[in-house]
N, C-alpha and C positions, 0 to 999 in steps of 0.2 A: 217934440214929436207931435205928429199931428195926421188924424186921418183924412184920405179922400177918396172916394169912391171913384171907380172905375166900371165902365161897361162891361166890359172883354169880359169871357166867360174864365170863370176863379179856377186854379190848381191848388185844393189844402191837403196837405203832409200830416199823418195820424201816426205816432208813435206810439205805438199798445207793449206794458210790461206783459210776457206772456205768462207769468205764472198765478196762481188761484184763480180769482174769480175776477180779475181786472181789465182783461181785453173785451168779456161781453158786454160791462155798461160802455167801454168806451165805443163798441159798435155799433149800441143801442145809442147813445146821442148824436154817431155820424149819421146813421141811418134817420134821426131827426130832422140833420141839417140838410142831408141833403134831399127831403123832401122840399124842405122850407127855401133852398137857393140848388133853383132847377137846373143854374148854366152852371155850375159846379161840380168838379171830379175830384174825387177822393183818391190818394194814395194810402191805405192801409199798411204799414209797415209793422211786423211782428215777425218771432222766429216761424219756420216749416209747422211744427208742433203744434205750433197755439191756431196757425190759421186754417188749419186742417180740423181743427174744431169749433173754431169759432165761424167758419164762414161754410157753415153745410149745403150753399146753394150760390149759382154766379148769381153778383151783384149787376145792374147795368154801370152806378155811376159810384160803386167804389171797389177800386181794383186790390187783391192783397201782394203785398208782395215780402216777400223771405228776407229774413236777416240773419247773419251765421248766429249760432246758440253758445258758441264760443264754447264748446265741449271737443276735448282733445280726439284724435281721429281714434278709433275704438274700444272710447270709452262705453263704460258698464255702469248701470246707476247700481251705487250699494246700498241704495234703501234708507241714505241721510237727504232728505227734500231741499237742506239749506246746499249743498254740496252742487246743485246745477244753477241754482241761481249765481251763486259766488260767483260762476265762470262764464257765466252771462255776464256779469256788469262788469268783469275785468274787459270783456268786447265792447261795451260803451263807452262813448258813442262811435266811435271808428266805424261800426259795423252798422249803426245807423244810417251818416254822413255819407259810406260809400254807396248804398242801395237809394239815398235819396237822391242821388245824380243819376242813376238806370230809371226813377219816377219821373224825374225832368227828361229825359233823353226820350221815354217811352211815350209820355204822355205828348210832351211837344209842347208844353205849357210851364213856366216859372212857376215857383212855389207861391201862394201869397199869404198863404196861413198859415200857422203848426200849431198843432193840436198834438199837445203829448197825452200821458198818464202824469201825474203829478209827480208822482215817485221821482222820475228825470230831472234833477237840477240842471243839466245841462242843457236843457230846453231853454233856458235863459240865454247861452252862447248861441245855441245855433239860430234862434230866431234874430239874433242879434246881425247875423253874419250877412242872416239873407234879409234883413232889416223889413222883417213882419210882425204880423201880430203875434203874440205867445198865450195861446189858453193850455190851460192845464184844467186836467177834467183829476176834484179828487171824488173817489169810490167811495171811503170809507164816512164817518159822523162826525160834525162841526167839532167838536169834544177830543176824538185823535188830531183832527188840526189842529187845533189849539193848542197842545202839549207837546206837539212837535215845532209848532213856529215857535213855540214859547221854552225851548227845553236848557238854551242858557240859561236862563231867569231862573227856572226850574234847577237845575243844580245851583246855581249859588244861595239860593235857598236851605236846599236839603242833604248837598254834598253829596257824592257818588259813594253808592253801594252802602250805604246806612242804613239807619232805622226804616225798616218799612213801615213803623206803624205811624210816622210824621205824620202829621196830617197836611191837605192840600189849599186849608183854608184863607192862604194867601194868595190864591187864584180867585175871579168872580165866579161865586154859583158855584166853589169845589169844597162847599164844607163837609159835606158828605163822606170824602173820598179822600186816601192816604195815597203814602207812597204805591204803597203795594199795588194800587190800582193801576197805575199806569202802563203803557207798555215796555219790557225789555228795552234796553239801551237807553233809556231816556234819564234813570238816574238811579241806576241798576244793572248787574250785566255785563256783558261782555261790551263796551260802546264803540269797539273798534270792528265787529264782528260786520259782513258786508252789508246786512239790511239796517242795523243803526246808524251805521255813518253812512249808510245811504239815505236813510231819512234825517239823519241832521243836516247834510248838505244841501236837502229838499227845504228845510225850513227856511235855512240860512236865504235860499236862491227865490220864494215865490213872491216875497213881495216885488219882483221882477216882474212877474207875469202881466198880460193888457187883461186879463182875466182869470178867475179863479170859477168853472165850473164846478157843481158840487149835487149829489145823490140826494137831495135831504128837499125839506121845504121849510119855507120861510116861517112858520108859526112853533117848530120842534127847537127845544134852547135855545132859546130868544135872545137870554143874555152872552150867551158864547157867538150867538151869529151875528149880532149887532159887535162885538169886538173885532170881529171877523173882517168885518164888512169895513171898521176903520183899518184896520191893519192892509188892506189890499185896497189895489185900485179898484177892482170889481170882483165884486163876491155874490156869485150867483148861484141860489138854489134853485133848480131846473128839475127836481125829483118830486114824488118818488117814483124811478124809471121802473118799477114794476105795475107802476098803475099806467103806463105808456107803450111797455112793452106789446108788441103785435105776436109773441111768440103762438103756436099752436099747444092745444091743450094735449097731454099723450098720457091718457088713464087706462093703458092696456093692460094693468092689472085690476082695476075696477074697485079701484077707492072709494072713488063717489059714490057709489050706488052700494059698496058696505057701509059706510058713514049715514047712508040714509034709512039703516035698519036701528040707528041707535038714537037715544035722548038726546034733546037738544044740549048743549056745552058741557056731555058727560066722557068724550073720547080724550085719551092722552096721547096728544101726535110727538114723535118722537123723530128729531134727523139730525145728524151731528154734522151736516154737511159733505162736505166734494172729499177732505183731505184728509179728515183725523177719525180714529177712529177710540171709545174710551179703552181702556186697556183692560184684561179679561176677568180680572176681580170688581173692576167697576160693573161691567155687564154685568156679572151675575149678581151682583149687589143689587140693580136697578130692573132686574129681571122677578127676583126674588121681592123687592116692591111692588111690581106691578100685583105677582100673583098675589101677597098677602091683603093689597087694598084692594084688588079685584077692580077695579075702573077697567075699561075696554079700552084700547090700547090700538094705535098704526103706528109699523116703526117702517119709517123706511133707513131700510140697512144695508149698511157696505161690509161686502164678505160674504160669506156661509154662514147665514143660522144654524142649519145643523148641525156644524162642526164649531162656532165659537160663542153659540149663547149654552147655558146649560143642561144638560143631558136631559129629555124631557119634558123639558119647557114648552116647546111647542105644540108637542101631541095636548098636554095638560091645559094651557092658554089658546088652542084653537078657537073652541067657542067664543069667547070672548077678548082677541086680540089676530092682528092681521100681519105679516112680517114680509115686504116686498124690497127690491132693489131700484123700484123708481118710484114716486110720488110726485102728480103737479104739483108742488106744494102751496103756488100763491092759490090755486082752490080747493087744496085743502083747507089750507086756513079761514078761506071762509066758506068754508061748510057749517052749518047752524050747530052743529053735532058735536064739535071741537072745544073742547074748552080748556086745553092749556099746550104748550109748546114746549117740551126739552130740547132745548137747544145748545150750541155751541157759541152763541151769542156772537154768530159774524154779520155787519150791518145787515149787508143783504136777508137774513133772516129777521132781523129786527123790525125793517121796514115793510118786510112781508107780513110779521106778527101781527103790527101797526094797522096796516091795511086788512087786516083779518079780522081786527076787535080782538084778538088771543092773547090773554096773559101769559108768560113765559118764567121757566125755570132754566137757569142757567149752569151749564158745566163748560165755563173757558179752556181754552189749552195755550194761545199765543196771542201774537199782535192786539189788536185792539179789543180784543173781546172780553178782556179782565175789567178794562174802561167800560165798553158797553152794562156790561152785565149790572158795574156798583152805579152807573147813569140810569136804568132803567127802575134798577131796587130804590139806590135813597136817593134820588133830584126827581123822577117823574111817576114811581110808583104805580106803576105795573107789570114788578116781575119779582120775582126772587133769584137770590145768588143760593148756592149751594154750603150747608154748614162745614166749613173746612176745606170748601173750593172744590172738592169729589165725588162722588157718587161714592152715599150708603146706600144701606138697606131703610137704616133708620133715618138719616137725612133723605130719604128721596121721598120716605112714606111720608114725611111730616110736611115736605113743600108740596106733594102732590093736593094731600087731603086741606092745606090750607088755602091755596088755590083752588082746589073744585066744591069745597065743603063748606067754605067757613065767610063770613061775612066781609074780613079785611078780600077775600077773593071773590068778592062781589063788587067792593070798592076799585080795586083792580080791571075789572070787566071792566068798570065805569069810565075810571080814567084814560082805559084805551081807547075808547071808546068815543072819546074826544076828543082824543087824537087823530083816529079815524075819519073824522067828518071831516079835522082841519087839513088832514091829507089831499082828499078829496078835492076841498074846495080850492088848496093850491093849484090842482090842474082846470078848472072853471074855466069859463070864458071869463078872462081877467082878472083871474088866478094870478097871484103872486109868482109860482114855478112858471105859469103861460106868459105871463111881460118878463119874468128874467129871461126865459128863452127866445124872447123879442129881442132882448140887447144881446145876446148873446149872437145871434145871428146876424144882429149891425157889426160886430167885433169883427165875424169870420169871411162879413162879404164886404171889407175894405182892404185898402193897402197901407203900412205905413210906411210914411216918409218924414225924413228930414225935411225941418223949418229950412 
């Protein structure tokens, strides 16, 4: 195969998984491309649900359009989140393939690109079919690639459902890290469940791809990205898309301007993210922290504080704690006032961390954020995991006060903190992230052909 460039103005095909947090970066790097390649139209394909939130305003040059969600006709969600995914991917890709013939028919223009989510092994056939280029844009941190392209290797190693305390030190750069840290299905688990064999059939399929877009930048795990970089034909870190994002700030509860009543890196910002929420002995466990350390305190929280943090709490923590249901977070984080981050360790928070200069305490609950959390603690050392993976009273006093109080969490500030710059300098003028997204843009505004 071999590329040639062509005048005629491009038709690229965007396949978004709609569930978490995966359809906004892939919007955010279309929305790149199609700054950067003007005679280019975008087909956005994603279910009703996902586009109706992801695309809160019309686009000129990227249109969305519907894919069935593969949910039986009056169904009821029962409050299991794996339960609408499973019946999504049972409609993959049928339900893709059909809606990309109404983006050809519509547009009046041939495909020449596809751009999936990674998640999609099938992205490998159908670029095949229509014999173009294949990028795949992954979301998550070089470290989950890794253990997924690599997760044969990885059991005949450690054998399925074992010891989790193996360690992973037959990996480059994973002495740190055991079984346990990995995620579900990988050599643990249910491996048949629809998102493990969805992501081992993703491993199996990407060294496919004419490209591997990626959330991250070129100087964070060096050693995982340069293996990276031989395992694929192109492995391009393009991130971190929160330092690109154009989104508008929306502080109409007035974070900022409470963050600016208090000492510098003395608030504890708290957000467990979009999907999870900790369960109601953890809260109170981590409530009943806050009040015995007394550090000042933003949580942004999903639910009713009145009704599921502890009786009182809030009248008693007014003065010195804030409790809202939205937070900007990338400025919160860098508000000078911030000095550590509980979180749920999903990239996108960690990159946000990153870019904040904030050290982080971690409480995982799924996918990759078991990995995050022991990547950040023992290989780059600016976070804590939590003693026993949950929220005490007593683990939460003890990571808090050692992060804002104690010298190893001054060490911590530091080495974010250098991170932060090298973030930075990725987006530069001739920035490492700014040339990957120079080739990546040669990828998307060719054609491929047969020699």
């Amino acid at each position: 195969m071999e590329f040639q460039r062509e005048q005629a103005s491009k038709h690229i095909a965007v396949l978004a998984f709609p569930f978490g947090t995966h359809a906004a970066p892939l919007l955010n790097l279309v929305l790149r491309l199609s700054q950067a390649c003007p005679d280019t139209v975008f087909s956005f394909l994603s279910t009703k649900q996902s586009n109706s939130s992801t695309f809160p305003v019309k686009l000129d040059k990227v249109k969305p359009f519907n894919v069935w969600d593969g949910l039986p006709e009056g169904y009821r969600f029962g409050g299991n989140p794996h339960e609408p995914v499973g019946y999504f991917l049972k409609a993959v890709p049928g339900n893709f393939t059909k809606v990309l013939d109404k983006a050809v028919a519509e547009t009046g223009k041939r495909i020449d690109c596809l751009i999936t989510d990674a998640f999609y092994a099938f992205g490998a056939d159908v670029a095949d079919e229509l014999n173009v280029p294949w990028v795949a844009l992954w979301t998550a941190g070089p470290r989950a690639l890794f253990v997924h392209i690599d997760t044969d290797s990885i059991r005949r190693h450690v054998g399925i459902n074992g010891s989790q305390d193996k360690p992973l030190d037959f990996l480059p750069d994973f002495s740190g890290l055991c079984v346990a840290d990995l995620p579900d299905g990988i050599a643990s688990g249910d491996l048949d469940a629809p998102i493990p064999a969805l992501l081992h059939k993703m491993g199996q399929a990407l060294p496919r791809a004419t490209a591997i877009a990626a959330n991250s930048y070129e100087d964070l795990d060096n050693t995982v990205v340069n293996i990276l970089k031989q395992r694929f034909k192109l492995y391009l870190n393009v991130g971190p898309f929160n330092l690109v994002s154009s989104s508008t700030v929306d502080d109409s509860h007035g974070c900022l301007e409470w963050l600016s009543k208090n000492e510098p890196a003395s608030v504890v910002y708290i957000s467990f993210g979009s999907v999870i929420t900790p369960p109601p002995h953890e809260l109170q466990a981590l409530c009943e922290a806050l009040e015995e350390c007394e550090f000042p305190f933003l949580w942004s929280f999903r639910g009713n504080p009145e009704k599921d943090l502890p009786q009182g709490f809030l009248a008693r923590r007014r003065s010195k704690g804030k409790i809202v249901p939205w937070t900007p977070q990338q400025k919160i984080l860098e508000h000078p006032s911030v000095g550590v981050f509980i979180s749920h360790g999903g990239w996108n928070s960690v990159l946000e961390s990153i870019v904040g200069g904030v050290p982080m305490i971690f409480r995982p609950f799924f996918g990759d954020q078991g990995l995050n959390t022991r990547t950040v603690e023992a290989v780059w050392g600016f976070g804590l995991g939590l003693e026993g993976g949950t929220l005490t009273k007593e683990g939460a006093m003890k990571a808090l006060k050692l992060t804002l109080c104690s010298e190893q969490g001054k060490k911590m500030r530091d080495r974010i903190g250098v991170q932060k710059l090298l973030a930075y300098n990725a987006l530069k003028p001739n920035g490492s992230s700014v040339e990957n997204f120079k080739t990546l843009v040669k990828v998307a505004s060719v054609r491929l052909i047969a020699n």
